[in-house]
PQR file of N, CA, C, O and H, with PARSE charges and radii, in Angstrom:
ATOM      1  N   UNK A   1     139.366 262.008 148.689 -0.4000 1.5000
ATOM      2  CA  UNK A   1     138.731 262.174 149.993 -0.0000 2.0000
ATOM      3  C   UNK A   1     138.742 260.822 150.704  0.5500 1.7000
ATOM      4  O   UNK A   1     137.909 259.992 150.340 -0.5500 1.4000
ATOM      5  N   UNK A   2     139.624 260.505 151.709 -0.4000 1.5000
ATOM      6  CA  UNK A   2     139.007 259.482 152.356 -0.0000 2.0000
ATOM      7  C   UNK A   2     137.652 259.308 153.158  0.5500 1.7000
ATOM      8  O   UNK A   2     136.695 260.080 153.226 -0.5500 1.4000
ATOM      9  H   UNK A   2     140.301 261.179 152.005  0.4000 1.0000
ATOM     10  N   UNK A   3     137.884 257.848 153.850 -0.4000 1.5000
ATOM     11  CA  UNK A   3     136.337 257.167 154.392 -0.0000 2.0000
ATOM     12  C   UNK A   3     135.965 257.947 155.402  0.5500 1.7000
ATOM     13  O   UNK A   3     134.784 258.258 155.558 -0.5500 1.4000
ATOM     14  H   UNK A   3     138.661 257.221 153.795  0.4000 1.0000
ATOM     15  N   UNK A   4     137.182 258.460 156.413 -0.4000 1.5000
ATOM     16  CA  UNK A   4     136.752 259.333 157.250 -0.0000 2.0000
ATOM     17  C   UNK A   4     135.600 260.724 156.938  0.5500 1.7000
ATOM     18  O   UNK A   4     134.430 260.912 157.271 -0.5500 1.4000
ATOM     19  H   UNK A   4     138.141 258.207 156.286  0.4000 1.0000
ATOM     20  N   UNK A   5     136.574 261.514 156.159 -0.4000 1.5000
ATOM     21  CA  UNK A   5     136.104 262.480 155.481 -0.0000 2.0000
ATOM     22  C   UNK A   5     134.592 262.324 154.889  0.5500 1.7000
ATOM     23  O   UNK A   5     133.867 263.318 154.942 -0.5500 1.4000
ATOM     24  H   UNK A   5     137.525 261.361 155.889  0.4000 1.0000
ATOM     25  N   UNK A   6     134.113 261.172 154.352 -0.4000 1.5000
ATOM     26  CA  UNK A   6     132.883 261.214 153.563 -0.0000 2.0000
ATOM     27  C   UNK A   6     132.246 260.571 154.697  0.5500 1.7000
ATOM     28  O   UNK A   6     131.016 260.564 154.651 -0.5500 1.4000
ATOM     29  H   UNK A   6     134.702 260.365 154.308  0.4000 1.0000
ATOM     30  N   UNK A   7     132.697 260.125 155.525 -0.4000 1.5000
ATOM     31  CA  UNK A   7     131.438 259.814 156.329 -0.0000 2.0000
ATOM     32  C   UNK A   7     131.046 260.767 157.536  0.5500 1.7000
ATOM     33  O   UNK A   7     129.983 260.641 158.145 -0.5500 1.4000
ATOM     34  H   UNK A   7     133.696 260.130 155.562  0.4000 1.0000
ATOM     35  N   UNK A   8     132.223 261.956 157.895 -0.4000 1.5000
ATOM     36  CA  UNK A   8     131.548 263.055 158.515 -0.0000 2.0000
ATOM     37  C   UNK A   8     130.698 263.974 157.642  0.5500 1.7000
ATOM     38  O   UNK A   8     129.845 264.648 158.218 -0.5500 1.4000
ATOM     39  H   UNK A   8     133.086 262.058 157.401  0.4000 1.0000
ATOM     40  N   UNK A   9     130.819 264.071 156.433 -0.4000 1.5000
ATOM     41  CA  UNK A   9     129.603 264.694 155.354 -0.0000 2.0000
ATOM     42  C   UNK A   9     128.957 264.064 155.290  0.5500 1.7000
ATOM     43  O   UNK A   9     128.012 264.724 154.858 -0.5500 1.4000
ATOM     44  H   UNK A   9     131.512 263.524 155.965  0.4000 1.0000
ATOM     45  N   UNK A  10     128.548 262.858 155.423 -0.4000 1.5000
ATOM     46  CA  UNK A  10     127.154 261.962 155.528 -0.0000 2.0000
ATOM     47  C   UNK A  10     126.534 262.053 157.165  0.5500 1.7000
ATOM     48  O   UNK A  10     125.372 261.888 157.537 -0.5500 1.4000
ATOM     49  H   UNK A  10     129.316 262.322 155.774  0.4000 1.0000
ATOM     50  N   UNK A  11     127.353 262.268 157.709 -0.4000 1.5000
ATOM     51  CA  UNK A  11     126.583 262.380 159.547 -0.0000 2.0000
ATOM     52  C   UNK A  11     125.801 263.807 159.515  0.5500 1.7000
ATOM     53  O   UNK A  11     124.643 264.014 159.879 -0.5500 1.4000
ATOM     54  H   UNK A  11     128.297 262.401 157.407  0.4000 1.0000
ATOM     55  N   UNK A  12     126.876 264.871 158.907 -0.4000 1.5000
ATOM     56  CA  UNK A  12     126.249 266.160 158.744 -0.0000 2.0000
ATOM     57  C   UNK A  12     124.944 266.384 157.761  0.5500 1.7000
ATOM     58  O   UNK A  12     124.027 267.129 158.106 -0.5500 1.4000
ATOM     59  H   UNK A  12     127.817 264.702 158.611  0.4000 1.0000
ATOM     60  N   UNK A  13     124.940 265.616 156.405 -0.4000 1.5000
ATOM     61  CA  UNK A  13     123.405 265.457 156.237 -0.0000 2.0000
ATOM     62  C   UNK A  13     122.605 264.904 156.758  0.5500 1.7000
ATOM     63  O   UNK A  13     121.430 265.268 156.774 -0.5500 1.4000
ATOM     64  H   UNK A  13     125.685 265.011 156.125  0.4000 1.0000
ATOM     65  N   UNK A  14     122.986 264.038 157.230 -0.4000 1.5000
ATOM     66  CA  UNK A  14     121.656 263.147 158.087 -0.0000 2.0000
ATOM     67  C   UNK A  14     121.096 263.600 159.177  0.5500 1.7000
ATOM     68  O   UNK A  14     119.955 263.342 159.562 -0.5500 1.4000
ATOM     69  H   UNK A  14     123.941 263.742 157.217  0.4000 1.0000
ATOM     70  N   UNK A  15     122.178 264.536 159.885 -0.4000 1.5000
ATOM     71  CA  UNK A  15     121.541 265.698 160.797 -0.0000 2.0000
ATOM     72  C   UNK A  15     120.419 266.478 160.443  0.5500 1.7000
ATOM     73  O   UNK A  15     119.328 266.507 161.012 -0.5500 1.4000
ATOM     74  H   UNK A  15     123.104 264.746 159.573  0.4000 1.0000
ATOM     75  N   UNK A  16     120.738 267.018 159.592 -0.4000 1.5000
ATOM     76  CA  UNK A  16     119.883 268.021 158.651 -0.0000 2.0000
ATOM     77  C   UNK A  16     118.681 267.430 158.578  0.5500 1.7000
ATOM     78  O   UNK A  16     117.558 267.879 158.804 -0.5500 1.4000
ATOM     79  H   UNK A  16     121.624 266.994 159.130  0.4000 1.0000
ATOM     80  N   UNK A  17     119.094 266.241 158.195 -0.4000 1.5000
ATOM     81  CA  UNK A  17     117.688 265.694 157.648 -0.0000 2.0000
ATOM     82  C   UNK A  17     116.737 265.039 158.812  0.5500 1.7000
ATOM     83  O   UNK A  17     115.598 264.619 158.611 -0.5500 1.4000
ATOM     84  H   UNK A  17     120.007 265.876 158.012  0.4000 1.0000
ATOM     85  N   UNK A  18     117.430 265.032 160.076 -0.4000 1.5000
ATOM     86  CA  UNK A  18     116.785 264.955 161.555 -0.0000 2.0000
ATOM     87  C   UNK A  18     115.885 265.871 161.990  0.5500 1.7000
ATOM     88  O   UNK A  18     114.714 265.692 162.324 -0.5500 1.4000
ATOM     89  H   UNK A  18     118.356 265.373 160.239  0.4000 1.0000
ATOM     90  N   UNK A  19     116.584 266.958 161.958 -0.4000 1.5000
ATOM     91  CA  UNK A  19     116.005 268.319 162.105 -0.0000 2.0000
ATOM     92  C   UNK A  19     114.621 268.613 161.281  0.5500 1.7000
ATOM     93  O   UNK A  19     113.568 269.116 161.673 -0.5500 1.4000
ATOM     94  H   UNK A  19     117.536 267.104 161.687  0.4000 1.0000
ATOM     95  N   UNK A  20     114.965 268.170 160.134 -0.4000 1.5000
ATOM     96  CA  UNK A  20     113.330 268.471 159.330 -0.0000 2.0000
ATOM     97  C   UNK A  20     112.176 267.226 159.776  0.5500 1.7000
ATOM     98  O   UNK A  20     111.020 267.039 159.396 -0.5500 1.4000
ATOM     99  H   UNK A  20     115.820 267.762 159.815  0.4000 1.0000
ATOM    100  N   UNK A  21     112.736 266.747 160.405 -0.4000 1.5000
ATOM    101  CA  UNK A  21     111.381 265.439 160.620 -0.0000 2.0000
ATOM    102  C   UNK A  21     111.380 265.841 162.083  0.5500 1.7000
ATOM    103  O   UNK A  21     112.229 266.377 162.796 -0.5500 1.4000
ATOM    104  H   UNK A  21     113.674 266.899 160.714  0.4000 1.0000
ATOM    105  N   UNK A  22     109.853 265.298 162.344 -0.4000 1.5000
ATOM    106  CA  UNK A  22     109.275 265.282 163.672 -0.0000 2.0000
ATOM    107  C   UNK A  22     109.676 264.204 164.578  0.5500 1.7000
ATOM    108  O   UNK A  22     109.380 263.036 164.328 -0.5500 1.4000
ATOM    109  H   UNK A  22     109.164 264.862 161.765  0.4000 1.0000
ATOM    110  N   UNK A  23     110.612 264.687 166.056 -0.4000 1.5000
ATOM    111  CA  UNK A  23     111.113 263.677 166.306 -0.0000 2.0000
ATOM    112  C   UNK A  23     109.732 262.638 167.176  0.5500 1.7000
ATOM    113  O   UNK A  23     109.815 261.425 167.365 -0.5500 1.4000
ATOM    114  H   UNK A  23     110.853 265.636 166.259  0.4000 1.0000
ATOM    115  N   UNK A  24     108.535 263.534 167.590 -0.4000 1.5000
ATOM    116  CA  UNK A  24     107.305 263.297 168.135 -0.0000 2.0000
ATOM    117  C   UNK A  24     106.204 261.904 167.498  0.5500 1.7000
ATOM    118  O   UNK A  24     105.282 261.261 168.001 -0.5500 1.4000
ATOM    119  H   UNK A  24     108.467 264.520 167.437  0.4000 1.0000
ATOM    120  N   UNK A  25     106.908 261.899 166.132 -0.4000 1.5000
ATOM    121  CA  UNK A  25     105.866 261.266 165.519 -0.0000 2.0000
ATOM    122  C   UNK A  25     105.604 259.551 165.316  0.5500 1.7000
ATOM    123  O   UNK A  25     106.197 258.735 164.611 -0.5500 1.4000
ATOM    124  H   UNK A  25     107.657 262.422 165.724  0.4000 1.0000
ATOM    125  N   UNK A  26     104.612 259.424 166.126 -0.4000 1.5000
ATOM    126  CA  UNK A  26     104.203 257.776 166.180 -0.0000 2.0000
ATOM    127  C   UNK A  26     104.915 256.612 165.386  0.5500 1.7000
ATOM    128  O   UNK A  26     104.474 256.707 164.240 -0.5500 1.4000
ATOM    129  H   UNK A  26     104.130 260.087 166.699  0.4000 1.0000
ATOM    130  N   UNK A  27     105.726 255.651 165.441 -0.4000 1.5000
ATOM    131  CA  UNK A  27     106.257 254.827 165.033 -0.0000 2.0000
ATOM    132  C   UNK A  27     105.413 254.310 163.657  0.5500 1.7000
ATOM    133  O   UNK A  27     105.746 253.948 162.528 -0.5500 1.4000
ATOM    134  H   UNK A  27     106.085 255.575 166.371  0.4000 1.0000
ATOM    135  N   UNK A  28     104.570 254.423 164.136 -0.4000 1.5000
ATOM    136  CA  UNK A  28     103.371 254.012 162.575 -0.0000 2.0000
ATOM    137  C   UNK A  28     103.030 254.729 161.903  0.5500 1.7000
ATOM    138  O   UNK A  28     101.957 254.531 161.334 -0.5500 1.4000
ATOM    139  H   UNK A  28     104.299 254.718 165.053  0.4000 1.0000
ATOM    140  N   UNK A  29     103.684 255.755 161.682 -0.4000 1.5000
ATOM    141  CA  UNK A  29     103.634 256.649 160.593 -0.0000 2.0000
ATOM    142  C   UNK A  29     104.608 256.664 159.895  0.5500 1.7000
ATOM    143  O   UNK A  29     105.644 256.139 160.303 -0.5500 1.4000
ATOM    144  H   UNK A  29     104.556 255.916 162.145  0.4000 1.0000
ATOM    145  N   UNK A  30     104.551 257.206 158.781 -0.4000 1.5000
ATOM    146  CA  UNK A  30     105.407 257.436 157.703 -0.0000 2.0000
ATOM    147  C   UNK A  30     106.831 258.061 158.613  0.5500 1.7000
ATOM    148  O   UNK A  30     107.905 257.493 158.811 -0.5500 1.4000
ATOM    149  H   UNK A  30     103.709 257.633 158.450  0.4000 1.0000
ATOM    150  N   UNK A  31     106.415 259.306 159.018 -0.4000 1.5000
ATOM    151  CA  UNK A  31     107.518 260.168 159.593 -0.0000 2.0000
ATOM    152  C   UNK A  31     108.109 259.446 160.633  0.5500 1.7000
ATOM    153  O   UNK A  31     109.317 259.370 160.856 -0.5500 1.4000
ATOM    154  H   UNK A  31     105.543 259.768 158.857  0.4000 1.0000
ATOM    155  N   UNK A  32     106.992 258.797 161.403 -0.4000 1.5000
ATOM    156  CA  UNK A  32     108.008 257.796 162.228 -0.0000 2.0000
ATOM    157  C   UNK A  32     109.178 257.391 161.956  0.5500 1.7000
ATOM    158  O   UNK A  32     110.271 257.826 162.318 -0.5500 1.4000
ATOM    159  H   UNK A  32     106.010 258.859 161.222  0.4000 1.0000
ATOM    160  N   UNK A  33     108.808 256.244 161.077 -0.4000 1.5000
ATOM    161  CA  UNK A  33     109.517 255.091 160.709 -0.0000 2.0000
ATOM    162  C   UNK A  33     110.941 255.886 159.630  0.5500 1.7000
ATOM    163  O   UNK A  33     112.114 255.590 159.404 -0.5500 1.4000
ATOM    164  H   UNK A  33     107.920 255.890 160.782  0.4000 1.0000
ATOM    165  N   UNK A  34     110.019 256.975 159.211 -0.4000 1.5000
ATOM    166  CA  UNK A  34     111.776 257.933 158.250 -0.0000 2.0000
ATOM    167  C   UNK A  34     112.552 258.405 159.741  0.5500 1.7000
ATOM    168  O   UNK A  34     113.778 258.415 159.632 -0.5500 1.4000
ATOM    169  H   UNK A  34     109.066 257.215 159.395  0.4000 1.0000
ATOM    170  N   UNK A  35     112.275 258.611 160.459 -0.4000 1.5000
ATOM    171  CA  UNK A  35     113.094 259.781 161.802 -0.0000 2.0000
ATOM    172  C   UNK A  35     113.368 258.093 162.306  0.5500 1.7000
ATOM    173  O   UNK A  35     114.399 258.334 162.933 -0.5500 1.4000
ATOM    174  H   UNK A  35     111.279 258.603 160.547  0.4000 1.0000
ATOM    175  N   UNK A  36     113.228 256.959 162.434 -0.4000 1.5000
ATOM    176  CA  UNK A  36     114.294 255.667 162.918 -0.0000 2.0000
ATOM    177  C   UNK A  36     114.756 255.391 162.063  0.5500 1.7000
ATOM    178  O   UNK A  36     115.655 254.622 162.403 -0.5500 1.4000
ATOM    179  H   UNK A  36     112.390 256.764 161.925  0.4000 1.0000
ATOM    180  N   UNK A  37     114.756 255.537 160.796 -0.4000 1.5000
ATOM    181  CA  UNK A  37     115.909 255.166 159.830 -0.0000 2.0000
ATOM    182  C   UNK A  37     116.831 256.041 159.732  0.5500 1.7000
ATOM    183  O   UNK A  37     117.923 255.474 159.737 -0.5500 1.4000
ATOM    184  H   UNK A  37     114.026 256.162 160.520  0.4000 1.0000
ATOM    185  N   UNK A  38     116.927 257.233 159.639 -0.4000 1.5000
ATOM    186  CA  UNK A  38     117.800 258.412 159.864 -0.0000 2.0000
ATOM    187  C   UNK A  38     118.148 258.168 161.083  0.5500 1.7000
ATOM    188  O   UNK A  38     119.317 258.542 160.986 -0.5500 1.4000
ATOM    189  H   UNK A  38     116.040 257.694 159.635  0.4000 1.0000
ATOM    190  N   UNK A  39     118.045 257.831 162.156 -0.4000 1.5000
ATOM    191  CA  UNK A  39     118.422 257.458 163.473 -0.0000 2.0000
ATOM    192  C   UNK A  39     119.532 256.584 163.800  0.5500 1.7000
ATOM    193  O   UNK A  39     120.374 256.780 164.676 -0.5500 1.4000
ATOM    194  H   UNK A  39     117.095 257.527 162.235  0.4000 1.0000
ATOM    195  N   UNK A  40     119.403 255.114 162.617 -0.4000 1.5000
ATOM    196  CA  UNK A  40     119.762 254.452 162.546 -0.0000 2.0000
ATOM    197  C   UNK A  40     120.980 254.284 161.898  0.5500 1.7000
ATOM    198  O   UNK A  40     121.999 253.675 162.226 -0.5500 1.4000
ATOM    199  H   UNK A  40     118.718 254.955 161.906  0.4000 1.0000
ATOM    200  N   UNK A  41     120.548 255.241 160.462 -0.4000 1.5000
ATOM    201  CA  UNK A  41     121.316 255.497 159.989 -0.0000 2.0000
ATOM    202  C   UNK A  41     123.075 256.498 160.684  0.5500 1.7000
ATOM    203  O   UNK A  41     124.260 256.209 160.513 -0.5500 1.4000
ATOM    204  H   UNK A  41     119.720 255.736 160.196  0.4000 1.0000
ATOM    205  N   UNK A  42     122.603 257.331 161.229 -0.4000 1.5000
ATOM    206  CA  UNK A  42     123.701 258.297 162.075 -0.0000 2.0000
ATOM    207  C   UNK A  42     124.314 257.029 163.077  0.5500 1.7000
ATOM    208  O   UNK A  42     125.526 256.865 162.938 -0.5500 1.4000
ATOM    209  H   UNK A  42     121.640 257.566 161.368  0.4000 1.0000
ATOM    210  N   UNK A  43     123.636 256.108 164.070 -0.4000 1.5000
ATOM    211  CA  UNK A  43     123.895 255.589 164.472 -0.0000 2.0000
ATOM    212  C   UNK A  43     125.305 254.618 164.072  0.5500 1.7000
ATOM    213  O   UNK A  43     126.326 254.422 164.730 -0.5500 1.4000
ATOM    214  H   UNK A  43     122.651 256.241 164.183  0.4000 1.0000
ATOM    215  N   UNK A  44     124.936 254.166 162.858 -0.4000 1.5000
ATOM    216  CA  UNK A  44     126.333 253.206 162.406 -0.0000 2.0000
ATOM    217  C   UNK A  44     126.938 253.978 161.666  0.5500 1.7000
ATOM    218  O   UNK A  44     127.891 253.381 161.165 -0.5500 1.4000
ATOM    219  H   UNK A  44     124.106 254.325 162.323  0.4000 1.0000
ATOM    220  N   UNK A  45     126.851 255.358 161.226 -0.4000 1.5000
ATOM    221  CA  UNK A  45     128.167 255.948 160.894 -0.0000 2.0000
ATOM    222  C   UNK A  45     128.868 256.275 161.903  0.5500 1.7000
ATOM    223  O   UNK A  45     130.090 256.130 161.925 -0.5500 1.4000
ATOM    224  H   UNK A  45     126.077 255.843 161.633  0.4000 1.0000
ATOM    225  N   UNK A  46     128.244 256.716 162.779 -0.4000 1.5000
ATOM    226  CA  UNK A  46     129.372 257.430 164.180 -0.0000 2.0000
ATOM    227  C   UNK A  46     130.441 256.037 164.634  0.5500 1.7000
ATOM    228  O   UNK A  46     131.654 256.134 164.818 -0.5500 1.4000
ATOM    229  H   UNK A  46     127.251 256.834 162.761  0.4000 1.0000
ATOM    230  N   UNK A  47     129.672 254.848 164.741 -0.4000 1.5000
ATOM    231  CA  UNK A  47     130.276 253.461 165.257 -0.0000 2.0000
ATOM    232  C   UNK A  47     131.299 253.349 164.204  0.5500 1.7000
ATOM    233  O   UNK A  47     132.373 252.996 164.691 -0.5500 1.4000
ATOM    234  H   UNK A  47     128.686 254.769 164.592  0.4000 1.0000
ATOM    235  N   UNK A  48     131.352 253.575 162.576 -0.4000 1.5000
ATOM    236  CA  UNK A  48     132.270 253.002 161.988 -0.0000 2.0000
ATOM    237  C   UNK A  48     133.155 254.432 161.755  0.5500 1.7000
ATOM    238  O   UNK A  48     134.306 254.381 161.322 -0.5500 1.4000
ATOM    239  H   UNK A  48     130.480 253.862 162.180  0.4000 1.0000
ATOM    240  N   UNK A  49     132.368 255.938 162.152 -0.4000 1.5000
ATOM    241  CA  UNK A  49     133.900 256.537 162.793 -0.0000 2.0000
ATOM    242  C   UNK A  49     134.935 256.275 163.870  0.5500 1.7000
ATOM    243  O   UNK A  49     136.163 256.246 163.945 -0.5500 1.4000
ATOM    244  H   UNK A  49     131.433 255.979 162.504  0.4000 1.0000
ATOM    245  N   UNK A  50     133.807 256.083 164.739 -0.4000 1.5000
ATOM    246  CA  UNK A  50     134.981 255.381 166.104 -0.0000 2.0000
ATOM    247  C   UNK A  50     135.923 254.469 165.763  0.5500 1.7000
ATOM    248  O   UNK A  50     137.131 254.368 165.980 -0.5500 1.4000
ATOM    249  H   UNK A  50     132.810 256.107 164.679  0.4000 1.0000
ATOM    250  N   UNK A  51     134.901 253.660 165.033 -0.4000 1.5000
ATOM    251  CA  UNK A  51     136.282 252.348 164.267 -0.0000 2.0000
ATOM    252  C   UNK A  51     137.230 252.970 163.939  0.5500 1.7000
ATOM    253  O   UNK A  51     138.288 252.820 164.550 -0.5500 1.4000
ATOM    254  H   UNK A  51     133.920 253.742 164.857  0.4000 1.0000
ATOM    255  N   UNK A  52     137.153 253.591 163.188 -0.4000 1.5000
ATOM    256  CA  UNK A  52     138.396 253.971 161.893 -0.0000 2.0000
ATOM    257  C   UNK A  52     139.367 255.037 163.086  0.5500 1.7000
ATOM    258  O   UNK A  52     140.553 254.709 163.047 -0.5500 1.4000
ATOM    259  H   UNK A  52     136.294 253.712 162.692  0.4000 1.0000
ATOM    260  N   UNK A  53     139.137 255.998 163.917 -0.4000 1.5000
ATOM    261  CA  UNK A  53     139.514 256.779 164.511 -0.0000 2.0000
ATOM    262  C   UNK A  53     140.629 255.905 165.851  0.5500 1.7000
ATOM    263  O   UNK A  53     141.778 256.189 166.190 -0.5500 1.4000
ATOM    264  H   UNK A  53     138.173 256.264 163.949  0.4000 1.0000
ATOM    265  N   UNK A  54     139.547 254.607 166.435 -0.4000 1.5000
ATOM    266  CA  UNK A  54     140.553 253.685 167.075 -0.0000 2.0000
ATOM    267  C   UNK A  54     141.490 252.979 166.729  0.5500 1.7000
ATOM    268  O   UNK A  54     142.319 252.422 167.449 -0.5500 1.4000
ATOM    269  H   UNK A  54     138.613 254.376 166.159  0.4000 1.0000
ATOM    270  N   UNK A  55     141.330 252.969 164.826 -0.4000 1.5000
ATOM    271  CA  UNK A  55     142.096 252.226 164.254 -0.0000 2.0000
ATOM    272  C   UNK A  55     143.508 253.192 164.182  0.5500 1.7000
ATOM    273  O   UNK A  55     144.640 252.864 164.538 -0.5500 1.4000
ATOM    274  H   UNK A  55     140.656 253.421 164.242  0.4000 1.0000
ATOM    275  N   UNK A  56     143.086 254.402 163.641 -0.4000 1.5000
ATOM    276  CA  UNK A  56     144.507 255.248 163.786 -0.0000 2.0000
ATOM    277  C   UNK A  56     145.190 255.414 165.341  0.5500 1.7000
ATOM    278  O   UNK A  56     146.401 255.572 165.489 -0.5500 1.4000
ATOM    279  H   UNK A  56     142.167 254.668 163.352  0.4000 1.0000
ATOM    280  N   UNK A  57     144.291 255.358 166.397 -0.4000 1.5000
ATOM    281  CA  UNK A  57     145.207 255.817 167.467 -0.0000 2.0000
ATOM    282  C   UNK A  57     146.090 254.313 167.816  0.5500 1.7000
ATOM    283  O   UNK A  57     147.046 254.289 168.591 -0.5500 1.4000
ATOM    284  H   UNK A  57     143.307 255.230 166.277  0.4000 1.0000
ATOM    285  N   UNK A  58     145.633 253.262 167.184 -0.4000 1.5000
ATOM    286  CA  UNK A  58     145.944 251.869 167.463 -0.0000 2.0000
ATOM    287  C   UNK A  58     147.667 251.981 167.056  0.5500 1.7000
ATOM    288  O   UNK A  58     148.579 251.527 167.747 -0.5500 1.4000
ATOM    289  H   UNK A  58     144.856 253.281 166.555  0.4000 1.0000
ATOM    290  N   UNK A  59     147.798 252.648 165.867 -0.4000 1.5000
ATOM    291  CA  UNK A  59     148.625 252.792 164.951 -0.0000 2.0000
ATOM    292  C   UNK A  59     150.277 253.696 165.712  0.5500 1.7000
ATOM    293  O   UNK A  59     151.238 253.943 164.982 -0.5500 1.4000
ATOM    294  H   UNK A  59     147.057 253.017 165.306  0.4000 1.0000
TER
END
């Protein structure tokens, strides 16, 4: 499986796992601070898909 491949199955769980948390909930809470790390997380996978995706059209 390439990097591509495992990192659209990692965007698609982390979705999932968006969906079950409250996106409402106060930064100082527990759920907060999990729903910006999951945030964060999706965030730099999508950036290092773009990478890899600009890297092939580069090609």
């Amino acid at each position: 499986m390439n990097r591509l491949q495992i990192l659209r199955k990692q965007k698609q769980f982390w979705l999932s796992v968006k969906r079950t948390l409250d996106k409402n909930a106060p930064m100082y809470t527990e759920e907060g601070m999990q729903y910006a790390r999951v945030l964060t997380k999706l965030v730099l996978i999508e950036l290092e898909i773009e990478q890899i995706q600009k890297e092939k059209a580069a090609r």
